[in-house]
Phi, psi and omega in degrees: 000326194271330141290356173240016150259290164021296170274336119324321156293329194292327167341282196297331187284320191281338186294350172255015146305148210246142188287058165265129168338145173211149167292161181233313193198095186279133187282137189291158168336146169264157162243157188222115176224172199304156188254065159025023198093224190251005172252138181253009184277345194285322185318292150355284193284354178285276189297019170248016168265302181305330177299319197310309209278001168251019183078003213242173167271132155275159187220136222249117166256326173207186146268102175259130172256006198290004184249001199114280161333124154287115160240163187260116154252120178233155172254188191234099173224000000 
């Protein structure tokens, strides 16, 4: 008896909870690193380990040079 009260409040507390969106599985971050002179494969192989571990790919979107600095801009897609 005493479990099916249990279950029964769990009930009614969830039917009053309110039906709002929520993320379930939010795309992960892009990442970005200093580049080396003009090789990009250590860059490369970095973000396709951090993209990797979200199931996902890296993707290479640009090279930014506005800071001096080369950076590997990648998305996870």
């Amino acid at each position: 008896m005493g479990r099916v009260l249990v279950v029964l409040g769990a009930i009614v507390v969830l039917a009053g909870c309110k039906n709002e969106p929520r993320i379930v599985n939010p795309a992960p971050p892009g990442v970005s690193y200093r580049v080396d002179g003009n090789d990009i494969a250590d860059p490369n192989q970095r973000a396709a380990q951090y993209c990797g571990q979200y199931g996902k790919r890296a993707e290479l979107k640009n090279i930014d040079h506005s800071s001096g600095d080369a950076i590997a801009v990648y998305d996870c897609t």
